[in-house]
MOPAC internal coordinates of N, CA, C and O (Angstrom, degrees):
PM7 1SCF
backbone

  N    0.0000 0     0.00 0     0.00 0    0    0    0
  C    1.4402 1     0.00 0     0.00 0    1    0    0
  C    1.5254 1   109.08 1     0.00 0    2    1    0
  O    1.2310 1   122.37 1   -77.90 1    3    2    1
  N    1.7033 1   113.08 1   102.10 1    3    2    1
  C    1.2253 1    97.22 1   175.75 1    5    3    2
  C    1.3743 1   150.34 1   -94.23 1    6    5    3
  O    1.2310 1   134.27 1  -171.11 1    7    6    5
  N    1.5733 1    90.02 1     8.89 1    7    6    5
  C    1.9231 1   109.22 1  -174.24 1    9    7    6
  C    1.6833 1    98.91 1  -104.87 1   10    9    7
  O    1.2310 1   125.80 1   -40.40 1   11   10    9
  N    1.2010 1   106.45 1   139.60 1   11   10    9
  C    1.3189 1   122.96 1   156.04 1   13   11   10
  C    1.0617 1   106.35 1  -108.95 1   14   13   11
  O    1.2310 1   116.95 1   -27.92 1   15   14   13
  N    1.4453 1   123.41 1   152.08 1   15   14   13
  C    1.6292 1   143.60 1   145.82 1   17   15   14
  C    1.1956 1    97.81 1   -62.93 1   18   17   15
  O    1.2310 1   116.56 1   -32.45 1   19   18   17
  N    1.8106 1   124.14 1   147.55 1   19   18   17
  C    1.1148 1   128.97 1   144.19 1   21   19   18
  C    1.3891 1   131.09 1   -57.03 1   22   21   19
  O    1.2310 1   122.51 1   163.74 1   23   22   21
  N    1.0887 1   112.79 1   -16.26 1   23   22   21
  C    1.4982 1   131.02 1   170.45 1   25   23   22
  C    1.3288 1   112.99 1   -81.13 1   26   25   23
  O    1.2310 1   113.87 1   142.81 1   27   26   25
  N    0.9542 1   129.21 1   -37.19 1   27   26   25
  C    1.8375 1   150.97 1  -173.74 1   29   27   26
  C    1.4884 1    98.37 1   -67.24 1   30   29   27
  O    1.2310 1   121.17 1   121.22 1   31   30   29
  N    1.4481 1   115.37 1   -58.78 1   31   30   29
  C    1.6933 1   128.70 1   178.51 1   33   31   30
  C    1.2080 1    93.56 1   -72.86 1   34   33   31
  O    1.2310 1   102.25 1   119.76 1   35   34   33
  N    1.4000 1   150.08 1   -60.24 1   35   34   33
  C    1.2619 1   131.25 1   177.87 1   37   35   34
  C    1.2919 1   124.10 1   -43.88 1   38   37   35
  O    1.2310 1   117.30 1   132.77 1   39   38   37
  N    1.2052 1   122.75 1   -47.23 1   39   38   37
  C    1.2903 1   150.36 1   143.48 1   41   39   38
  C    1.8499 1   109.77 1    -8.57 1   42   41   39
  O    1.2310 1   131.44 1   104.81 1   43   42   41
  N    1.0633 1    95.53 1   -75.19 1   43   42   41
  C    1.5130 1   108.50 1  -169.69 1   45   43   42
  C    1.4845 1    99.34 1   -87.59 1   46   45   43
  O    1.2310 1    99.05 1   143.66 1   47   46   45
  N    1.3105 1   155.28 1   -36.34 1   47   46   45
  C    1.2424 1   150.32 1   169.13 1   49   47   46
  C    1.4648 1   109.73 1   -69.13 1   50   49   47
  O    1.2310 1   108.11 1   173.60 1   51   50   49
  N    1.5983 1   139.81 1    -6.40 1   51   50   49
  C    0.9975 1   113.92 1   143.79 1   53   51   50
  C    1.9731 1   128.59 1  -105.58 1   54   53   51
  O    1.2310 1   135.34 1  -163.48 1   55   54   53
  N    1.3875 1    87.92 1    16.52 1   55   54   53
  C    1.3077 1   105.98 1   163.44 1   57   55   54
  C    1.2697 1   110.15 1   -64.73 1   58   57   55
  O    1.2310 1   116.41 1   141.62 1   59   58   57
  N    1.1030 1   124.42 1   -38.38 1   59   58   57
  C    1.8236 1   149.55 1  -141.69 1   61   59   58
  C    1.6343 1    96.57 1   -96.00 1   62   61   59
  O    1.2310 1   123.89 1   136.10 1   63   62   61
  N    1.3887 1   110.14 1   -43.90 1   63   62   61
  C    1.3442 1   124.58 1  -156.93 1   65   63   62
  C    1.5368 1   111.81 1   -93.23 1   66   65   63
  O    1.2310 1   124.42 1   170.87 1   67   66   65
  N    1.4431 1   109.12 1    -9.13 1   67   66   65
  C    1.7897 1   131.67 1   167.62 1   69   67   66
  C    1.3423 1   106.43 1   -99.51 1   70   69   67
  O    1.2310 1   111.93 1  -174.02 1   71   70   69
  N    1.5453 1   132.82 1     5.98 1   71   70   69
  C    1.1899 1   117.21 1   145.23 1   73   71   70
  C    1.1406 1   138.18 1   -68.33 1   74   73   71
  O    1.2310 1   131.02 1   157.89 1   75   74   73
  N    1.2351 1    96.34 1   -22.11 1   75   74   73
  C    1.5123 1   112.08 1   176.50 1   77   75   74
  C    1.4996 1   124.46 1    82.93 1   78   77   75
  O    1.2310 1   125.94 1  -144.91 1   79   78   77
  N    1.5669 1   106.20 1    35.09 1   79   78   77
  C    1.8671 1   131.35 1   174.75 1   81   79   78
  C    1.6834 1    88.15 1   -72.76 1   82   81   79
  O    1.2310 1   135.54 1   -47.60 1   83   82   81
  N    1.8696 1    87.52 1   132.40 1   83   82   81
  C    1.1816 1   102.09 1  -160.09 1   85   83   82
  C    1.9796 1    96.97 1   -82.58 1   86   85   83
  O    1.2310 1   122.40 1   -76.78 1   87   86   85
  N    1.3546 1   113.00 1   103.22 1   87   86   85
  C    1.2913 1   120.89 1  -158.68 1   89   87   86
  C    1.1339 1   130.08 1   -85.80 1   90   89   87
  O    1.2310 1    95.81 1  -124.84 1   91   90   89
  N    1.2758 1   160.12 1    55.16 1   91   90   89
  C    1.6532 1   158.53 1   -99.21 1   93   91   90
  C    1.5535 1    96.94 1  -114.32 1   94   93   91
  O    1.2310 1   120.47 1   138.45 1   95   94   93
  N    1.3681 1   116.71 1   -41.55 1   95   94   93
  C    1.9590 1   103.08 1  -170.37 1   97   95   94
  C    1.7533 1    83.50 1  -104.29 1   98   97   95
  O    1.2310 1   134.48 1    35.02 1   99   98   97
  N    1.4542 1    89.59 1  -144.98 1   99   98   97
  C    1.6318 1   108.03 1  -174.15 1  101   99   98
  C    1.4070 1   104.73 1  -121.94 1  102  101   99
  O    1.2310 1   126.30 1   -27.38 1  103  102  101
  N    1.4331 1   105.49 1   152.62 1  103  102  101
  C    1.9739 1   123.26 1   168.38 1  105  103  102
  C    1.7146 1    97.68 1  -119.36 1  106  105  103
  O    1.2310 1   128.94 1   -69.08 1  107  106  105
  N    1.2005 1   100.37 1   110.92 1  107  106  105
  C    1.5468 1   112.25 1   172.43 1  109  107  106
  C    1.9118 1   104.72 1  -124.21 1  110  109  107
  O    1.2310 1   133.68 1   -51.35 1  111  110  109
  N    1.7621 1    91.16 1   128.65 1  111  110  109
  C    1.5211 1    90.53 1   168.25 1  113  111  110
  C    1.4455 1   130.17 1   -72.67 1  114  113  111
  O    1.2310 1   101.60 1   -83.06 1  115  114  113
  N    1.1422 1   151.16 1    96.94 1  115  114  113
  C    1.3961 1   154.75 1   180.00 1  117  115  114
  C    1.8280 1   128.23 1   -79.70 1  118  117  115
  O    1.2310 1   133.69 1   -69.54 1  119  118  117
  N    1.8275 1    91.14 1   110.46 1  119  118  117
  C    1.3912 1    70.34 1   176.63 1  121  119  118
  C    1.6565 1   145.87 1   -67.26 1  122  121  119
  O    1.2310 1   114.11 1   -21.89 1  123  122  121
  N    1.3782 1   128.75 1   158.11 1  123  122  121
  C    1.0923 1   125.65 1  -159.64 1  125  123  122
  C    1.6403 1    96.42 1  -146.29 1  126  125  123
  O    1.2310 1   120.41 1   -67.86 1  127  126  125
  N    1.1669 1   116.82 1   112.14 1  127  126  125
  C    1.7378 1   119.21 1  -162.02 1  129  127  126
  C    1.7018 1    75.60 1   -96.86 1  130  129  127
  O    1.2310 1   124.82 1   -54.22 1  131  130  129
  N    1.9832 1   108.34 1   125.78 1  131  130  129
  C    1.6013 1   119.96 1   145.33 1  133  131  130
  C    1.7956 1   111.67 1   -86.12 1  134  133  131
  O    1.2310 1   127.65 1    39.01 1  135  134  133
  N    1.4737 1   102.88 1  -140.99 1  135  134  133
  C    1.2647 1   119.27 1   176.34 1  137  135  134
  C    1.7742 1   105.68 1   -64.82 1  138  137  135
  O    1.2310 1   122.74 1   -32.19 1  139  138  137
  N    1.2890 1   112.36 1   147.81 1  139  138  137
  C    1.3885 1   117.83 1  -159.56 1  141  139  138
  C    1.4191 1   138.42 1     0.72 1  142  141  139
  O    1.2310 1   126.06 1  -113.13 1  143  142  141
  N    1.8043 1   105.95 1    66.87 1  143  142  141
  C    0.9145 1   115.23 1   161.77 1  145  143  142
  C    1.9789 1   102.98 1    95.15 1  146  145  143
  O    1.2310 1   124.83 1  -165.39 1  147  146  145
  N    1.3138 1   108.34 1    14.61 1  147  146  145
  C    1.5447 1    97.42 1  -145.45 1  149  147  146
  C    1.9015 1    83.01 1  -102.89 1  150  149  147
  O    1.2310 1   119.26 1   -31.35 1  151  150  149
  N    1.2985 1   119.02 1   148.65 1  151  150  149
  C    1.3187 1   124.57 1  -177.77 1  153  151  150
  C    2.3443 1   106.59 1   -89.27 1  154  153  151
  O    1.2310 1   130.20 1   -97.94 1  155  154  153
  N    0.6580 1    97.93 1    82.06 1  155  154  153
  C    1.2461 1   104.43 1  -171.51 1  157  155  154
  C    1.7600 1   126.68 1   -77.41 1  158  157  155
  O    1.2310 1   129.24 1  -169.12 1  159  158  157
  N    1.7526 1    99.81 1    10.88 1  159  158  157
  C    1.2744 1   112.58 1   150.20 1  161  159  158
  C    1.2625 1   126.53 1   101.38 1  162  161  159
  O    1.2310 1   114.76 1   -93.85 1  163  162  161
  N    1.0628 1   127.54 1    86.15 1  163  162  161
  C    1.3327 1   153.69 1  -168.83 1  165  163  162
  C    1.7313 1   126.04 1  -142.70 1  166  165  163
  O    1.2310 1   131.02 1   -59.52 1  167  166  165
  N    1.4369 1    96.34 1   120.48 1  167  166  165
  C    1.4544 1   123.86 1  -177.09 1  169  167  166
  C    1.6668 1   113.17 1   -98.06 1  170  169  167
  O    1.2310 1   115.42 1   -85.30 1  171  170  169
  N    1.0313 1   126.30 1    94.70 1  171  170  169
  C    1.4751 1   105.69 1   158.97 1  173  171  170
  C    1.4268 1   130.34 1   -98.56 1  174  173  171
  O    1.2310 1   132.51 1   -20.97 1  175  174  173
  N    1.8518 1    93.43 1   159.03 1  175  174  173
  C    1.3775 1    89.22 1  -163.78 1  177  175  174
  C    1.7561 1   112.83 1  -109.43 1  178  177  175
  O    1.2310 1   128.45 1   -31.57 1  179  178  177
  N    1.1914 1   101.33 1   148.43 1  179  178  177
  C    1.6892 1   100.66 1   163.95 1  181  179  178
  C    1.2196 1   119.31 1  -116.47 1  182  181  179
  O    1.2310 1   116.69 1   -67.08 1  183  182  181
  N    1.5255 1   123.90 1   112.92 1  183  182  181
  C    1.5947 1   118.94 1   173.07 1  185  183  182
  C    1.4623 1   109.38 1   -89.50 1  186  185  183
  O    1.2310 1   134.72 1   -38.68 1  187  186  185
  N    1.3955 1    89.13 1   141.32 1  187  186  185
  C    1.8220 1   105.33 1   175.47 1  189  187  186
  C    1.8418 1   115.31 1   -54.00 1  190  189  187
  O    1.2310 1   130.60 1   128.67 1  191  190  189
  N    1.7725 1    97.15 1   -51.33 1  191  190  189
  C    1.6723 1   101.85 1  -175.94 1  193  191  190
  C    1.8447 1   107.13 1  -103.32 1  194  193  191
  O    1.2310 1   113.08 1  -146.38 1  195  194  193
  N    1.2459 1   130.67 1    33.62 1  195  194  193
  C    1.1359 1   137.40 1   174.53 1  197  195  194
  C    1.7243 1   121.94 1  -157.21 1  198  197  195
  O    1.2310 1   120.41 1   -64.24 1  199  198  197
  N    1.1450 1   116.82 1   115.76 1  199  198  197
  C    1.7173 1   111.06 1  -177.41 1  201  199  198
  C    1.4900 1   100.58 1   -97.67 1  202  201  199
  O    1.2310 1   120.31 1  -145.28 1  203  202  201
  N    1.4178 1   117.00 1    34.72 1  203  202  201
  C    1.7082 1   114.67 1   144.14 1  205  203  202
  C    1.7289 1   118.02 1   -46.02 1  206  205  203
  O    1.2310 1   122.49 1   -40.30 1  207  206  205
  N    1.4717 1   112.84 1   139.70 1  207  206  205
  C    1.4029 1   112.11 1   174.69 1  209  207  206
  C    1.4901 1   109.98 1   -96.17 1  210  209  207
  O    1.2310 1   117.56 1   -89.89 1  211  210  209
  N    1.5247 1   122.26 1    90.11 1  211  210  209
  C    1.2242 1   123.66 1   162.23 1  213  211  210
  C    1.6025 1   133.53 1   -98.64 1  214  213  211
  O    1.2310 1   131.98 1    -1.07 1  215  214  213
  N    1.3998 1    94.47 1   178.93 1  215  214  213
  C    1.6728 1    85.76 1   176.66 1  217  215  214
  C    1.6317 1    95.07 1   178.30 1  218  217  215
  O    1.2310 1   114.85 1   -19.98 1  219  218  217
  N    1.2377 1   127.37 1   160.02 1  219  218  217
  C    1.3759 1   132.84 1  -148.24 1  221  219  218
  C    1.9284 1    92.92 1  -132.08 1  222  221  219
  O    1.2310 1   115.80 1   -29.30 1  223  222  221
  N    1.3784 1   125.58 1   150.70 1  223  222  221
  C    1.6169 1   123.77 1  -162.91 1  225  223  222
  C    0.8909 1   110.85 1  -177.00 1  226  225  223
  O    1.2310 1   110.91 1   -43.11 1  227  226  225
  N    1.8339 1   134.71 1   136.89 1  227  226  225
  C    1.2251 1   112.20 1   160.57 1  229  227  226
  C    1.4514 1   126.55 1   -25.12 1  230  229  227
  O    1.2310 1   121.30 1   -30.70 1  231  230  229
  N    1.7874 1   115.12 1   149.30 1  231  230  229
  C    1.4786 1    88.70 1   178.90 1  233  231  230
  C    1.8723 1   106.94 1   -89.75 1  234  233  231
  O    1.2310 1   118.95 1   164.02 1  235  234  233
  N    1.1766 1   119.60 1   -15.98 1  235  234  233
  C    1.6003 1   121.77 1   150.12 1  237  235  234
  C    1.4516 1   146.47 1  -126.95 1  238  237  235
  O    1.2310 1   100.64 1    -3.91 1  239  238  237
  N    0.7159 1   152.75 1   176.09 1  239  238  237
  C    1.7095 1   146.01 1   159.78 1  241  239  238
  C    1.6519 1    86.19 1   -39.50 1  242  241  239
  O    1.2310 1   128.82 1   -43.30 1  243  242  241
  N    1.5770 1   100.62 1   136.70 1  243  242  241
  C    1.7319 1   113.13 1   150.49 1  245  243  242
  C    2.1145 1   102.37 1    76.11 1  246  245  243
  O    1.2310 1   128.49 1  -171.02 1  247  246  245
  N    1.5450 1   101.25 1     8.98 1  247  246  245
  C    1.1505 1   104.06 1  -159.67 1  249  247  246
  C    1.4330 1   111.80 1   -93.54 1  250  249  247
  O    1.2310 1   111.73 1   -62.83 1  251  250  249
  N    1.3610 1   133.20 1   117.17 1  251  250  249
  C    1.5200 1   102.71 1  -175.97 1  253  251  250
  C    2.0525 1   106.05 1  -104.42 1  254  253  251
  O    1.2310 1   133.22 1  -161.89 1  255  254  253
  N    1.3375 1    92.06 1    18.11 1  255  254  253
  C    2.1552 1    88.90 1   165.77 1  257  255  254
  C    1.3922 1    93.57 1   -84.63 1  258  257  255
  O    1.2310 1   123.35 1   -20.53 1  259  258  257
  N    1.1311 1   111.18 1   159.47 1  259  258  257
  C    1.1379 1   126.31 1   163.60 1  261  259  258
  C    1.5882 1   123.65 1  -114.00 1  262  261  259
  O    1.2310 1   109.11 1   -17.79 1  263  262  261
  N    1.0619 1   138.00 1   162.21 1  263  262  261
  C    1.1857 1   140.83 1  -177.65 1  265  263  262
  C    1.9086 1   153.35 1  -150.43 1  266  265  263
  O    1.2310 1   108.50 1   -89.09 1  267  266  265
  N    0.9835 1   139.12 1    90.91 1  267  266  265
  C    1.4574 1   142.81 1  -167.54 1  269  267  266
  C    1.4066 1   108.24 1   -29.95 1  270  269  267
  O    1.2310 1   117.19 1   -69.24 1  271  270  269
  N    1.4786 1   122.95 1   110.76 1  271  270  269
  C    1.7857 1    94.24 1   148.74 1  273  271  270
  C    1.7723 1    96.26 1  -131.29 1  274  273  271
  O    1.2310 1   136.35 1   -17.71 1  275  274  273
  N    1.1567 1    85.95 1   162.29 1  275  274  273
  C    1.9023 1   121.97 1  -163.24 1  277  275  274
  C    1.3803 1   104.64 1  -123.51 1  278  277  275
  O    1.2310 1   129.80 1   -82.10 1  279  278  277
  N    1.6357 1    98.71 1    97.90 1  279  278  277
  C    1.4640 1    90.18 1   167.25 1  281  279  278
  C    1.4754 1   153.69 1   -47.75 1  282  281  279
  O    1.2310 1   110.30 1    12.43 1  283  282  281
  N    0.9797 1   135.83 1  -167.57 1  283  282  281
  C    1.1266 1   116.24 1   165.93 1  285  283  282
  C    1.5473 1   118.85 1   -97.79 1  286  285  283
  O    1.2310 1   105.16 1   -32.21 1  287  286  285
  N    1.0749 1   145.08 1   147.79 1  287  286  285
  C    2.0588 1   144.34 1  -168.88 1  289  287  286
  C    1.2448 1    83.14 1  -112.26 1  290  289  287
  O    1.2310 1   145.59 1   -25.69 1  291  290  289
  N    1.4224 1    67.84 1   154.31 1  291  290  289
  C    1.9715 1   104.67 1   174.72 1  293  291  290
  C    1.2368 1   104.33 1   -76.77 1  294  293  291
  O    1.2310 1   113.89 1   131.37 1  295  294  293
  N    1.1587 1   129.17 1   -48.63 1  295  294  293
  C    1.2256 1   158.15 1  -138.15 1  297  295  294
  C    1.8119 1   133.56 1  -107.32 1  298  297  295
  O    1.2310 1   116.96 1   -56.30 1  299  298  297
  N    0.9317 1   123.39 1   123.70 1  299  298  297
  C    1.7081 1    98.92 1  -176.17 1  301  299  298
  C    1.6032 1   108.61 1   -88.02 1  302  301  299
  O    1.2310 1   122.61 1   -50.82 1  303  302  301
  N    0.9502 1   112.60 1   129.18 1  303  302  301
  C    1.5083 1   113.09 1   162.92 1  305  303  302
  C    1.6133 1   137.30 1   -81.70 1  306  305  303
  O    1.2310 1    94.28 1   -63.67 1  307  306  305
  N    1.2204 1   162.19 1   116.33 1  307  306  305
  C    1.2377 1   168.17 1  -128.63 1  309  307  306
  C    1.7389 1   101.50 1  -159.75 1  310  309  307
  O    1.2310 1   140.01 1   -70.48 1  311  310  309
  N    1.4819 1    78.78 1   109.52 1  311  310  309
  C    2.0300 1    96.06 1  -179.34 1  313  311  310
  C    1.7681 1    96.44 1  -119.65 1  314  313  311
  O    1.2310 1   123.02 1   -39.93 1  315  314  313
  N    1.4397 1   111.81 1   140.07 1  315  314  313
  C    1.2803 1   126.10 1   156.48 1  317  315  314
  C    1.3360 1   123.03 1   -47.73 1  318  317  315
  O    1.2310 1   113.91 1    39.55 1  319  318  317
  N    1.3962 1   129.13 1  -140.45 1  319  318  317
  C    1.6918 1   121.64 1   169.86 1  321  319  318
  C    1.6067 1    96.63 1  -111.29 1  322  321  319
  O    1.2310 1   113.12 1   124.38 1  323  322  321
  N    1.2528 1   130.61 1   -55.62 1  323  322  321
  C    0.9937 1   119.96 1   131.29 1  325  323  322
  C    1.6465 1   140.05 1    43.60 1  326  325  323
  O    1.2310 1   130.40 1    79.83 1  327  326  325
  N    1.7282 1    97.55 1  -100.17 1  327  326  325
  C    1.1351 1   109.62 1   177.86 1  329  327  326
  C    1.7050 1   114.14 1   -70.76 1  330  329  327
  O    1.2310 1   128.06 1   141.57 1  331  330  329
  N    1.4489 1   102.09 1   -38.43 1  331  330  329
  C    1.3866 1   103.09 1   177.82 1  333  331  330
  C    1.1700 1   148.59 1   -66.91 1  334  333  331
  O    1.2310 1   132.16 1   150.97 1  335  334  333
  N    1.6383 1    94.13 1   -29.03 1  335  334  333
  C    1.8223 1   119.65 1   133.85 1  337  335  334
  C    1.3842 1   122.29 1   -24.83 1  338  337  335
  O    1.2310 1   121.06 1   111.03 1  339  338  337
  N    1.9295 1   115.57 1   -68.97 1  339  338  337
  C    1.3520 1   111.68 1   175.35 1  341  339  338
  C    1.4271 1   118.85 1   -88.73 1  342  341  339
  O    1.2310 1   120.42 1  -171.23 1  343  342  341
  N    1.4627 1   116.79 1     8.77 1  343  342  341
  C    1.4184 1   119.79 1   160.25 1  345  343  342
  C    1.4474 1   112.92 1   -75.42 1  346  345  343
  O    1.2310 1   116.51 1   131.98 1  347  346  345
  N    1.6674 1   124.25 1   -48.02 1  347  346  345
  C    0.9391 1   125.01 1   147.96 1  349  347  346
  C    1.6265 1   151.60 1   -21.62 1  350  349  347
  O    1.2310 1   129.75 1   142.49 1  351  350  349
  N    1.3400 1    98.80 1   -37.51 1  351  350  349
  C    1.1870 1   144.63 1  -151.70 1  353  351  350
  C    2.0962 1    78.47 1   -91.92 1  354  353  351
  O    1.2310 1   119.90 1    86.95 1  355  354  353
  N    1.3082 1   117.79 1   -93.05 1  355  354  353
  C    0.8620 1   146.32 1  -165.96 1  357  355  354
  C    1.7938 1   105.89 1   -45.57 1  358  357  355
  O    1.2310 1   119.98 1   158.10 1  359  358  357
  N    1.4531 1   117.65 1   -21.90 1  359  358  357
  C    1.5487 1   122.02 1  -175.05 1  361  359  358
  C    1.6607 1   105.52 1  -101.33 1  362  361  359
  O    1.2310 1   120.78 1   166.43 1  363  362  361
  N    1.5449 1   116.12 1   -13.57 1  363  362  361
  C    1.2353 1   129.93 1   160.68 1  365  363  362
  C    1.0625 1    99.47 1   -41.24 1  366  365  363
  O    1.2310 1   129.11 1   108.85 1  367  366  365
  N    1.7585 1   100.06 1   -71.15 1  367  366  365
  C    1.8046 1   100.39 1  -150.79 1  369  367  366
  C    1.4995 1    97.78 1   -72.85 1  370  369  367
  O    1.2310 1   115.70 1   160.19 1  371  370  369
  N    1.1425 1   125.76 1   -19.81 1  371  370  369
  C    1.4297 1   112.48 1  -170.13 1  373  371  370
  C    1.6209 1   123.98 1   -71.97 1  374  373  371
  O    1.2310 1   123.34 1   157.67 1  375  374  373
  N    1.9408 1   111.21 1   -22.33 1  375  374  373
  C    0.7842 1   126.39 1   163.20 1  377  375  374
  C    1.3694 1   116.53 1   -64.44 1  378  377  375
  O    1.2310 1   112.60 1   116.24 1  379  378  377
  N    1.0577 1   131.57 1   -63.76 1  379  378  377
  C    1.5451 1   128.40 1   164.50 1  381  379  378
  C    1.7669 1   120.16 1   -48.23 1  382  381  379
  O    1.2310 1   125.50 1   148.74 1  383  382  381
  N    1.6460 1   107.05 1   -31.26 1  383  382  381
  C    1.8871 1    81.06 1   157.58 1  385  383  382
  C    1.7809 1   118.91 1   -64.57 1  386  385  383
  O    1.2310 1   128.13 1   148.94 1  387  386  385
  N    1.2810 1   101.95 1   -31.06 1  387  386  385
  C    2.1941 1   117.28 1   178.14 1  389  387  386
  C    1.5125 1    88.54 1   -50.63 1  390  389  387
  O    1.2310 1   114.82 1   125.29 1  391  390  389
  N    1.0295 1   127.43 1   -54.71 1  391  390  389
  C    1.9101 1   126.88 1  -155.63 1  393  391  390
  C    1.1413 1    84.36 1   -77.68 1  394  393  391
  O    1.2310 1   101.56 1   103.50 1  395  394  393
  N    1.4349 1   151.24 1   -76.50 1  395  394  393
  C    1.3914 1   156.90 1  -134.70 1  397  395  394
  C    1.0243 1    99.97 1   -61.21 1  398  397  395
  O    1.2310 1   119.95 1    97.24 1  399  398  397
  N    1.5338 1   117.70 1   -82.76 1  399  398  397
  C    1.7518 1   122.20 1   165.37 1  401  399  398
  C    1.5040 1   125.04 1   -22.56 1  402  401  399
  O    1.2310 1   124.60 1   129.71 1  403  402  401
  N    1.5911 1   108.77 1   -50.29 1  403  402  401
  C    1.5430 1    96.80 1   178.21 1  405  403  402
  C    1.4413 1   119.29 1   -76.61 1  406  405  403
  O    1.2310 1   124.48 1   165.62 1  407  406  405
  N    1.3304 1   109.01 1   -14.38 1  407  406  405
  C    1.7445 1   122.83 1  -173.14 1  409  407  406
  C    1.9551 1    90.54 1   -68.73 1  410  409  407
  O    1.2310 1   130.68 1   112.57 1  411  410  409
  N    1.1357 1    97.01 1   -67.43 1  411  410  409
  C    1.2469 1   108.90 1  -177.88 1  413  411  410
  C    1.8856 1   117.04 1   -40.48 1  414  413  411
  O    1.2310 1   124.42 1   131.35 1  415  414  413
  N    1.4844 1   109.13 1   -48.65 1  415  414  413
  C    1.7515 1   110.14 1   165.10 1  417  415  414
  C    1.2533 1   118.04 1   -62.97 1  418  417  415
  O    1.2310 1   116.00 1   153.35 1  419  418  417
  N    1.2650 1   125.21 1   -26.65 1  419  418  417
  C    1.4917 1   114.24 1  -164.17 1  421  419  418
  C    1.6422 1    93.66 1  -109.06 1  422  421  419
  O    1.2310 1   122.71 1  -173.68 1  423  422  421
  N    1.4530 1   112.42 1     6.32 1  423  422  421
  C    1.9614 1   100.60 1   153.60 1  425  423  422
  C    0.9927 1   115.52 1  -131.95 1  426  425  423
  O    1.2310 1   122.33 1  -144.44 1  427  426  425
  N    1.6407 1   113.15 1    35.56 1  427  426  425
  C    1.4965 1   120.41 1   174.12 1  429  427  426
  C    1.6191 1   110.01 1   -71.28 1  430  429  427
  O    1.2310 1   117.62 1   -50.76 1  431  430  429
  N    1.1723 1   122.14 1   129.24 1  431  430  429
  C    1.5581 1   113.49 1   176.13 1  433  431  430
  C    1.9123 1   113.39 1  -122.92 1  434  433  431
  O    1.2310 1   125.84 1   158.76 1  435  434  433
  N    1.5816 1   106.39 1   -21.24 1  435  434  433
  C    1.4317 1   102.68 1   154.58 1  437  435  434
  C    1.5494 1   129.49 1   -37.64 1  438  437  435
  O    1.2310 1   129.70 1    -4.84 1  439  438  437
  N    1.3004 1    98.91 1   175.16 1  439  438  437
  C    1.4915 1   103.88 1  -173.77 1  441  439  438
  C    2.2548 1    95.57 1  -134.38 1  442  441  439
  O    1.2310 1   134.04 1   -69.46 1  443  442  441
  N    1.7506 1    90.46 1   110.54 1  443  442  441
  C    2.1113 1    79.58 1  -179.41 1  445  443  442
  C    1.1662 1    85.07 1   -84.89 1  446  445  443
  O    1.2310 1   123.41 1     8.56 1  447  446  445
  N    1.5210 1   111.06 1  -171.44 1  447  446  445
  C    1.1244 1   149.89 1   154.21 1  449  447  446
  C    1.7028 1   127.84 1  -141.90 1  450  449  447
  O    1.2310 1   128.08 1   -28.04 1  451  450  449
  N    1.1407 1   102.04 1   151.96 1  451  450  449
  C    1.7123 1   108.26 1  -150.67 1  453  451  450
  C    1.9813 1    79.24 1   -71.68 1  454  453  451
  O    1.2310 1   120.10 1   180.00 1  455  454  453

């Protein structure tokens, strides 16, 4: 199923967010217009200890894995042990929104519409 409702991902990302993953940046749903107009699913992410530009998505049309990509920085970053701990910390939970979301597509049985 490759369309989500924005409501559907809202839907399920604050499902995610009543588990109570200990959450430091933000998960915002973003629209992403596919084939006619259809929002085909996109999460972005904000980390608290990293200004990487991520965001989590089917990994294709018709796809129900889901998948992380991390842009590329301008910039080099340099974390203590520390920081990398709660950088760490922070890609945990992000991995488990990736599992949640795809758990959630591959037992989707609704029907969206764009």
């Amino acid at each position: 199923m490759p369309f989500r409702s924005r409501e559907t991902l809202e839907g399920w990302l604050a499902e995610f967010n009543s588990l109570d993953y200990p959450v430091a940046g933000a998960f915002k749903v973003m629209q992403q217009d596919g084939e006619d107009g259809a929002n085909t699913g996109l999460v972005g992410v904000e980390l608290a200890h990293a200004s990487t530009v991520m965001y989590v998505h089917p990994e294709a049309p018709y796809s129900e894995r889901w998948v992380v990509t991390m842009e590329a920085r301008a910039e080099t970053i340099s974390l203590d042990a520390a920081e990398v701990m709660r950088l760490a910390a922070e890609l945990s939970v992000l991995s488990a929104l990736c599992a949640f979301l795809q758990a959630k597509s591959s037992s989707f049985v609704g029907v969206d519409a764009p």
